[in-house]
C-alpha positions as CSV (number, residue, x, y, z in Angstrom):
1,X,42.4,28.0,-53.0
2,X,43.3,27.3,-49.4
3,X,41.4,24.3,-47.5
4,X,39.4,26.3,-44.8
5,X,40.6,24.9,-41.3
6,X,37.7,24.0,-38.4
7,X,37.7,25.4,-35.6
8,X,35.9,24.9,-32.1
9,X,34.6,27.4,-30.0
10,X,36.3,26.7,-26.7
11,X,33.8,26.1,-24.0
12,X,34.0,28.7,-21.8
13,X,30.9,27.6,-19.9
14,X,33.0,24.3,-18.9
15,X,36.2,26.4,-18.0
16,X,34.4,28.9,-15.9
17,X,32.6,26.5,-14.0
18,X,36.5,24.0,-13.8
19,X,37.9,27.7,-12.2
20,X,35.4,28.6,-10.0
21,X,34.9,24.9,-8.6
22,X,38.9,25.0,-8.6
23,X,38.8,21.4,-10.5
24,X,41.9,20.2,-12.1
25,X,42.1,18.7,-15.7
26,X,43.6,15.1,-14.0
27,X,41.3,15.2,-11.3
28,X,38.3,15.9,-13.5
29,X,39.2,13.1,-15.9
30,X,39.5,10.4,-12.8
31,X,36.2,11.1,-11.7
32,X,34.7,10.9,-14.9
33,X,36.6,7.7,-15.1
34,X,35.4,6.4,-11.7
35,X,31.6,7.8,-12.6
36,X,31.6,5.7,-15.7
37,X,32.5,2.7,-14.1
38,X,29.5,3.3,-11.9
39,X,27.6,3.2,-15.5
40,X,29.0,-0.3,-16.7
41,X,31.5,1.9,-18.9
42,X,35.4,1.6,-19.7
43,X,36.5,4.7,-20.1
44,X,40.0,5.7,-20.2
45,X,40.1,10.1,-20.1
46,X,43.0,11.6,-19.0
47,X,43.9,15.4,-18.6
48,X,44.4,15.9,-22.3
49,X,40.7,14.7,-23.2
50,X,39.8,17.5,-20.8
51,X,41.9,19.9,-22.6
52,X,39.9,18.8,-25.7
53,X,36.2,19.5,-24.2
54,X,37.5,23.1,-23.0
55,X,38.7,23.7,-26.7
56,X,35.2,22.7,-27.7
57,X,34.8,19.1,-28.4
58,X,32.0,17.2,-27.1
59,X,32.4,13.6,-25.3
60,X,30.4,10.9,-26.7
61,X,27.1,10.8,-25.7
62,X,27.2,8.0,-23.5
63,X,29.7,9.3,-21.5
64,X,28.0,12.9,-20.8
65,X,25.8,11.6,-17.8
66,X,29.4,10.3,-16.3
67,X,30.7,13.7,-17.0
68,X,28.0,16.3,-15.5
69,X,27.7,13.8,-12.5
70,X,31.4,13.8,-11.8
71,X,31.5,17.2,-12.6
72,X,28.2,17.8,-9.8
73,X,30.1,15.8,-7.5
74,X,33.1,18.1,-7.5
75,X,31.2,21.5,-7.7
76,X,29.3,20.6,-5.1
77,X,25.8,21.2,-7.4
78,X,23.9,19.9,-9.7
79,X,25.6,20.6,-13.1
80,X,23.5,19.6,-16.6
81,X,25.0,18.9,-20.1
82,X,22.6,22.2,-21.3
83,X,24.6,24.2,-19.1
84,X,27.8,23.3,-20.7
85,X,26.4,23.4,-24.4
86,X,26.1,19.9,-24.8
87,X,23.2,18.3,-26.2
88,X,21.3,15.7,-23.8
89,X,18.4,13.3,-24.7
90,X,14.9,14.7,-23.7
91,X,12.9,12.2,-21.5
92,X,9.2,12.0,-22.4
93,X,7.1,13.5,-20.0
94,X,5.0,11.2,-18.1
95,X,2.9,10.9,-15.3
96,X,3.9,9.2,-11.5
97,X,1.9,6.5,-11.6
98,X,3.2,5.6,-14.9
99,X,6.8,5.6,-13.8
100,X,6.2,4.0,-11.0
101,X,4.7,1.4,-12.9
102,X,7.8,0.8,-16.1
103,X,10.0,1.2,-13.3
104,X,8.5,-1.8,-11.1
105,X,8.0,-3.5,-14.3
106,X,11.4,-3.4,-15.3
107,X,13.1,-4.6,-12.0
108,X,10.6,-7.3,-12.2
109,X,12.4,-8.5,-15.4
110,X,15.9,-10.0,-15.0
111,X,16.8,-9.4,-18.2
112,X,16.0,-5.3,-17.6
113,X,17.3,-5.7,-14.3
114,X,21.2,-5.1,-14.8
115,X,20.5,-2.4,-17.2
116,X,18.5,-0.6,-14.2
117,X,21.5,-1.6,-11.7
118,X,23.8,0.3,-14.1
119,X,22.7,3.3,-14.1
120,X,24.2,6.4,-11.8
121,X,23.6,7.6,-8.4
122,X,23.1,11.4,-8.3
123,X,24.9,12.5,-5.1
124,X,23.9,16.4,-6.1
125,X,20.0,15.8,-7.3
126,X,17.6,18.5,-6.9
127,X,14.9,17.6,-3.8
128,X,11.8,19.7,-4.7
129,X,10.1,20.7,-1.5
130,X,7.0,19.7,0.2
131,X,5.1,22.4,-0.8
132,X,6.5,22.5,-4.4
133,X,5.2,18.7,-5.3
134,X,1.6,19.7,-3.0
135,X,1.4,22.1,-5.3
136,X,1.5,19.8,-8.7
137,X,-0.6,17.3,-7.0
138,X,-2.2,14.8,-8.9
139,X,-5.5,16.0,-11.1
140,X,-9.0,14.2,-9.8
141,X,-9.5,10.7,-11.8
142,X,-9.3,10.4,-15.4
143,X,-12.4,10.1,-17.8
144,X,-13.1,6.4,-18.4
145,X,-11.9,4.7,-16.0
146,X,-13.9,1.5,-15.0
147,X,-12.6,0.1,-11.8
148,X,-13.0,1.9,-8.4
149,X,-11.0,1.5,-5.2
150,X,-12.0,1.4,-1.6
151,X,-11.0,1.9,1.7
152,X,-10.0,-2.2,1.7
153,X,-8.2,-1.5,-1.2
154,X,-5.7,0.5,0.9
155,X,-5.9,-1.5,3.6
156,X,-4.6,-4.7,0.9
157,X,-1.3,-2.3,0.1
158,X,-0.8,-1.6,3.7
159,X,-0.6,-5.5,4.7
160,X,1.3,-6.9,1.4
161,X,4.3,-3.6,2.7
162,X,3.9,-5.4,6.2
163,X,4.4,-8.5,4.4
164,X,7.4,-7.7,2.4
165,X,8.9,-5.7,5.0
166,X,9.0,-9.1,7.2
167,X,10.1,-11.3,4.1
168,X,12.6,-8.8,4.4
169,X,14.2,-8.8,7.4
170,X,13.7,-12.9,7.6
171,X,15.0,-13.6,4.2
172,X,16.7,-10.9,3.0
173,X,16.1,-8.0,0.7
174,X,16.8,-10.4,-2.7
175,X,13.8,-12.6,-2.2
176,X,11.5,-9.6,-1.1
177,X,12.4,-7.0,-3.8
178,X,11.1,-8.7,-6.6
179,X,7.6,-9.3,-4.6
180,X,7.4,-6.0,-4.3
181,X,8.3,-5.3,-7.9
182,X,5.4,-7.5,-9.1
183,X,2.7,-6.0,-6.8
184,X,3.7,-2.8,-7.6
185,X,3.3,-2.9,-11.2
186,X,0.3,-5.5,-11.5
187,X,-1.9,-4.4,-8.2
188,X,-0.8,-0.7,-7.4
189,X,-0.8,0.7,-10.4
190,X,-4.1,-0.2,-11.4
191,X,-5.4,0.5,-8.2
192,X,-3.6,4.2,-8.3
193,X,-5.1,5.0,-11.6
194,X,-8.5,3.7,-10.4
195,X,-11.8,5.9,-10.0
196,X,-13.0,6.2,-6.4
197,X,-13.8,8.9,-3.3
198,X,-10.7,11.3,-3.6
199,X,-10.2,10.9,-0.2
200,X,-9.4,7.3,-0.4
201,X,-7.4,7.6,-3.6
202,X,-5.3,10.3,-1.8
203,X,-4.8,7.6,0.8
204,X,-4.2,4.7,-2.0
205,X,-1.2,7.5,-3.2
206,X,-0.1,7.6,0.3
207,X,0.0,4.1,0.9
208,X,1.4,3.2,-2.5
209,X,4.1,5.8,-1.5
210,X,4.7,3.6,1.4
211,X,5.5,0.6,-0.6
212,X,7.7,2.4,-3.0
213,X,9.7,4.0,-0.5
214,X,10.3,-0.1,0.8
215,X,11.1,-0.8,-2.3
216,X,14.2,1.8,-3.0
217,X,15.5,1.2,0.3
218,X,15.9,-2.8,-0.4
219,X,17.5,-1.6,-3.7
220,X,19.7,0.6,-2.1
221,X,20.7,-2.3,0.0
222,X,21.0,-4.4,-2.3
223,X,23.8,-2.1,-3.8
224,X,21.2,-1.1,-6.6
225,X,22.3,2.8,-5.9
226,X,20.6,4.4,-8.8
227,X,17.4,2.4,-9.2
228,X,16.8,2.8,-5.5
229,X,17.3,6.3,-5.9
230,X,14.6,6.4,-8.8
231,X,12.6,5.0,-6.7
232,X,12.9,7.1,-3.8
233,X,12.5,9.7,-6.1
234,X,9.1,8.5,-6.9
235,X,7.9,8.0,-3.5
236,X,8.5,11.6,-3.1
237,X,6.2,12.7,-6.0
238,X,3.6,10.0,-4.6
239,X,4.1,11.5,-1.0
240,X,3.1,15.0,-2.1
241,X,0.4,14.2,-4.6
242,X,-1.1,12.5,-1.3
243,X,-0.5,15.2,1.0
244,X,1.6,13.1,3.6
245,X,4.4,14.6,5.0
246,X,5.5,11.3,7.4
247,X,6.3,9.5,4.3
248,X,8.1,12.8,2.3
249,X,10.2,13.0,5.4
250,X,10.8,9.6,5.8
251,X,12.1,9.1,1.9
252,X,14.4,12.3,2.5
253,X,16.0,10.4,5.7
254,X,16.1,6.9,3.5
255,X,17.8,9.3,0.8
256,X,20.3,10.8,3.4
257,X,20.7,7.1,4.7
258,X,21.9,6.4,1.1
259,X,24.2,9.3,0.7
260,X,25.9,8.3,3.8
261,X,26.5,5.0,3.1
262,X,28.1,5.6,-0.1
263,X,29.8,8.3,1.7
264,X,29.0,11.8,0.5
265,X,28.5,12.7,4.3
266,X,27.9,16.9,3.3
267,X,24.9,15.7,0.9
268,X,24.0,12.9,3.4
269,X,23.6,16.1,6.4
270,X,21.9,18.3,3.9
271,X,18.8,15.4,3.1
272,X,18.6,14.6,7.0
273,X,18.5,18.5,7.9
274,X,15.4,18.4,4.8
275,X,13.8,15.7,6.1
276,X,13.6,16.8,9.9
277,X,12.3,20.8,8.3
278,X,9.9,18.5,6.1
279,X,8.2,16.3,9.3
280,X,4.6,17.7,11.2
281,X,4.7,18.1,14.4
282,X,5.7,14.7,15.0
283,X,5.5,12.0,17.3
284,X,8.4,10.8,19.5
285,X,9.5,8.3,17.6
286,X,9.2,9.8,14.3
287,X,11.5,12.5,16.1
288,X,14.4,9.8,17.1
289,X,14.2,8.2,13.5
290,X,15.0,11.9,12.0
291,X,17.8,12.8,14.6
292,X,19.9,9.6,14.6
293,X,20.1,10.4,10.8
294,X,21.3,13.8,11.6
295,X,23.3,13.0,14.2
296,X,25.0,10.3,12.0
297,X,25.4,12.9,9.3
298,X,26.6,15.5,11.6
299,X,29.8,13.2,12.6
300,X,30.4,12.5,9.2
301,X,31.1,15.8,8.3
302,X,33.4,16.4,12.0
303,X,30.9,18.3,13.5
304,X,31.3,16.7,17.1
305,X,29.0,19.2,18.7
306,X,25.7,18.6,17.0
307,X,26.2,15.1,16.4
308,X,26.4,14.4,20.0
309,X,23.7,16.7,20.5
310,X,21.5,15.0,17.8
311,X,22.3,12.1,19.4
312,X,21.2,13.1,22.8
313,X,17.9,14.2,21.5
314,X,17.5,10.7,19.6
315,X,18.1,8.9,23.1
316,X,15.6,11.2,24.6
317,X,13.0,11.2,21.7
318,X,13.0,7.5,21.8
319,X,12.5,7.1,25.9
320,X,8.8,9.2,25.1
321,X,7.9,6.8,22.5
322,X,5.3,4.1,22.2
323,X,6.1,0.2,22.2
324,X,4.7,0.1,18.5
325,X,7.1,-1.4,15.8
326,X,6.5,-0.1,12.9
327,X,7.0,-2.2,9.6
328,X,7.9,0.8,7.1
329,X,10.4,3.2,8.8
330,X,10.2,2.3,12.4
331,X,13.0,3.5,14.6
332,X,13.2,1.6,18.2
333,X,16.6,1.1,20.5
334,X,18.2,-1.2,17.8
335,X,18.3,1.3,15.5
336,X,19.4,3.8,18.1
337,X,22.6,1.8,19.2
338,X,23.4,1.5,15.3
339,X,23.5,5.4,14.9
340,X,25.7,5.7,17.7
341,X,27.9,3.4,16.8
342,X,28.5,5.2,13.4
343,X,28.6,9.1,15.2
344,X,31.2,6.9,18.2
345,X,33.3,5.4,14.6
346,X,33.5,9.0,12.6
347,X,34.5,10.9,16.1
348,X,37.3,8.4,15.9
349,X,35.8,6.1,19.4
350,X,36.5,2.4,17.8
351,X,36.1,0.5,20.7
352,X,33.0,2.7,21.7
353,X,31.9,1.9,17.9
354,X,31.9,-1.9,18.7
355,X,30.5,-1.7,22.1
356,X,27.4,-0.1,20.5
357,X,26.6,-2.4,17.4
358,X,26.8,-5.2,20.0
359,X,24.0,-3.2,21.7
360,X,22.4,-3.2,18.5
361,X,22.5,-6.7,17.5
362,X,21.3,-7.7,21.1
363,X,18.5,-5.4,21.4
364,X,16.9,-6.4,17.8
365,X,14.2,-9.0,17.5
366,X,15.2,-12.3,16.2
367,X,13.3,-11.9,13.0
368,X,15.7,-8.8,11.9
369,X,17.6,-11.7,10.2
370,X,19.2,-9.1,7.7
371,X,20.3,-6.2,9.8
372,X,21.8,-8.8,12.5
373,X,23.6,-9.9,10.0
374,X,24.9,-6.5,8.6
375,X,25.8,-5.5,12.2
376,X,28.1,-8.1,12.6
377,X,29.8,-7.6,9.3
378,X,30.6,-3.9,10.1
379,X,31.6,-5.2,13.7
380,X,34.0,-7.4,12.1
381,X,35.5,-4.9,9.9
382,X,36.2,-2.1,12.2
383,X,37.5,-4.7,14.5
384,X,39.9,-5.6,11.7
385,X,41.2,-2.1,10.9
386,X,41.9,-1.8,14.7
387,X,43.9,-4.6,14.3
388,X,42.0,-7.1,16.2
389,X,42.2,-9.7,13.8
390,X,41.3,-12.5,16.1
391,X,38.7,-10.8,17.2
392,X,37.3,-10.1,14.1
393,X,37.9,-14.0,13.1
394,X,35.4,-14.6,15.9
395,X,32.7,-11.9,14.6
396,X,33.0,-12.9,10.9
397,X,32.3,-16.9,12.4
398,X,29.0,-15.8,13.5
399,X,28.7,-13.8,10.4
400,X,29.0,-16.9,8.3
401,X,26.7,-18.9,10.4
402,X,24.1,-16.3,9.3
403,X,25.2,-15.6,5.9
404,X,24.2,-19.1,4.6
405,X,20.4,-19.2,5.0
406,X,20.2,-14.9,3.4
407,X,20.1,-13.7,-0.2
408,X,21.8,-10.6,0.8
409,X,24.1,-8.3,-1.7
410,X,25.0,-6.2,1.5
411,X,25.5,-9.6,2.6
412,X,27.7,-10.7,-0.2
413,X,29.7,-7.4,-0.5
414,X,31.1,-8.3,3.5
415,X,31.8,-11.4,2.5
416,X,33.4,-10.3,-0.6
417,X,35.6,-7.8,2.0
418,X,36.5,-10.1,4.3
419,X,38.1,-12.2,1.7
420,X,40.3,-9.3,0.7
421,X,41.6,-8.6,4.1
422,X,42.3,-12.2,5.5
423,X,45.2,-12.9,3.2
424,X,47.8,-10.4,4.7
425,X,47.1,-12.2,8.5
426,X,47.9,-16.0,6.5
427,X,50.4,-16.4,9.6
428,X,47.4,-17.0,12.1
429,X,45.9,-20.1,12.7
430,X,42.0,-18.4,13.1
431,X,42.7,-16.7,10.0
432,X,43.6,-19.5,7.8
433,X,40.7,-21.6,9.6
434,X,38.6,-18.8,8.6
435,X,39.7,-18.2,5.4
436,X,39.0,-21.4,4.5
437,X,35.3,-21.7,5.8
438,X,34.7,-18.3,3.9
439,X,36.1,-19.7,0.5
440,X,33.7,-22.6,0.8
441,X,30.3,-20.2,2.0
442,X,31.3,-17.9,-1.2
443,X,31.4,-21.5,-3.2
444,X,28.3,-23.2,-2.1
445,X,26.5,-19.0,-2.6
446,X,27.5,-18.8,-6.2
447,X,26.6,-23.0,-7.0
């Protein structure tokens, strides 16, 4: 009797979706590749591997997230391993406080903290609206709860976010992360599954929301892509269970923030645009920190008009607004010069790009340790790819004079950069003088 051959049922879900999205076996198998990578895996697929999954094998099943993410990334959606009849793990369901909570705990623990820096930014993650995640808001308190929260209690998370957020611009985002970490999982929690008024624990939510949202935007400059985006997701869900739109919006613009920096400009635009439809009738300045985003967004995608109009209307927003600086998403003419400079860079005006972050670095207070020092890193770099090497020797000296006394990744990563690019200029005397004080600021750092 004949052995009976196996055979796979070609996926035609996968092959429909490769078509339609006009995705190429090679191209498909880099960015699975390159998606991987972002996970902490090796993985070597090339076109034939594709050729295998549309025949009807399965990858392994570590490498399925890197496959529907690289696969989102191309089709321009979010695309799941159900869709493509794959099997996926099912996460538990589980409440907000509690993940706030194991996630705070876990970037608390160094030994939990890599695994959490490994994991994979979403560029094509589903944003629930506003009114969607009012509509699940949190259930009145639990039976059996024993401790109750005031209206001090809320004012104690609102001081420790001031706190952190200046730890954060003085010292850098390293040192105040893991501050926020702890008091996140040993104070706010508790005090978020407290008993108390349900108008105050709506405000506890809110300002909890606050602090979370602080929290994924020092991850996300730390270079921690997916864990802050797990947090930012959490903020969200916080946000709406409280009711307060300032801080939904203002997660959706750090979320757009994100994208753009890691360059999806599209998905950075389409957050930005979610954001500003998100805000209340807002205040001035609320308006200018929505619209520079926009604007910024808008150039990235080559749409000159609207970013120069969104820009216009961030200039003007900011001229009606208050003196107040605001510790948690403040927006003032530092900011504003920064958002230029990136539509001025994107609409292909270097030297206008330049001219602006030097604005920016001279109209921020003295404490903004951090973003002084980021400013300068990115004025340094774009004066290098115009080819004004000296010049840029000149901006990354200062850059080093500020690096030193910072536990930056950002930080690290222009340091990192400008130790790639000095090499090819070895002919100039400022760039081996520079090279050379860089080598020895990168030694003494990892001492």
């Amino acid at each position: 009797m004949a052995a009976q051959v196996r055979t796979r049922t070609p996926n035609e879900a996968l092959a429909r979706l490769m078509v339609e999205a006009g995705i190429g076996n090679a191209q498909l198998a880099r960015r699975v590749n390159a998606a991987g990578a972002e996970l902490g895996l090796r993985l070597h697929y090339d076109k034939s591997t594709v050729s295998h999954w549309l025949r009807g094998s399965v990858p392994k099943a570590e490498a399925r997230p890197a496959v529907t993410e690289a696969l989102s990334r191309l089709a321009g959606r979010p695309v799941t391993a159900a869709e493509l009849g794959w099997p996926a793990a099912r996460a538990g369901a589980q409440d907000v406080v509690s993940g706030v909570v194991e996630l705070s705990r876990a970037d608390m623990d160094p030994s939990r903290r890599r695994v959490l820096g490994a994991g994979l930014y979403s560029a094509t993650l589903l944003v629930p609206s506003f009114q969607k995640v009012l509509a699940g808001r949190a259930e009145a308190a639990q039976a059996g709860r024993t401790v109750r929260v005031g209206a001090s209690d809320v004012a104690t998370v609102r001081r420790m976010t001031d706190k952190v957020a200046e730890i954060l611009d003085e010292i850098g985002a390293g040192h105040a992360r893991p501050m926020a970490a702890a008091f996140l999982a040993n104070t706010v929690g508790p005090y978020l599954r407290a008993s108390g008024p349900e108008g105050v624990r709506q405000q506890m939510r809110g300002a909890a929301a606050d602090l979370v949202y602080l929290t994924g935007w020092m991850a996300m400059y730390e270079e921690q892509q997916a864990l802050g985006q797990r947090y930012y997701l959490k903020a969200l869900a916080l946000a709406g269970e409280a009711g307060d739109h300032v801080t939904y919006c203002r997660t959706l613009r750090g979320m757009s923030l994100q994208a753009s920096h890691l360059g999806y400009g599209a998905r950075a635009l389409e957050l930005a645009d979610a954001a500003a439809e998100a805000a209340p009738a807002a205040g001035p300045r609320l308006v200018a920190f929505l619209r520079g985003q926009q604007a910024h967004a808008s150039a990235m995608t080559g749409d000159r008009r609207a970013a120069l109009s969104r820009l216009r209307e961030t200039e003007a927003a900011l001229e009606r607004a208050d003196n107040r600086r605001d510790a948690v998403g403040g927006y003032d003419e530092a900011a504003y010069f920064f958002h230029e400079a990136h539509v001025r860079w994107c609409l292909g005006d270097g030297e206008g790009s330049v001219r602006s972050l030097r604005r920016s670095n001279a109209a921020r207070s003295p404490q903004e340790r951090q973003g002084r020092l980021h400013c300068l890193g990115v004025i340094a770099e774009r004066q290098f790819r115009m080819r004004h090497v000296e010049a840029a020797c000149a901006t990354w000296h200062a850059f080093l004079d500020g690096h030193a006394g910072l536990s930056s990744a950002r930080g690290d990563a222009h340091l990192a950069a400008m130790l790639r690019a000095l090499p090819a200029y070895r002919g100039l005397g400022a760039v081996r003088e520079l090279e050379e004080r860089a080598r020895q600021v990168a030694a003494a750092k990892a001492a």
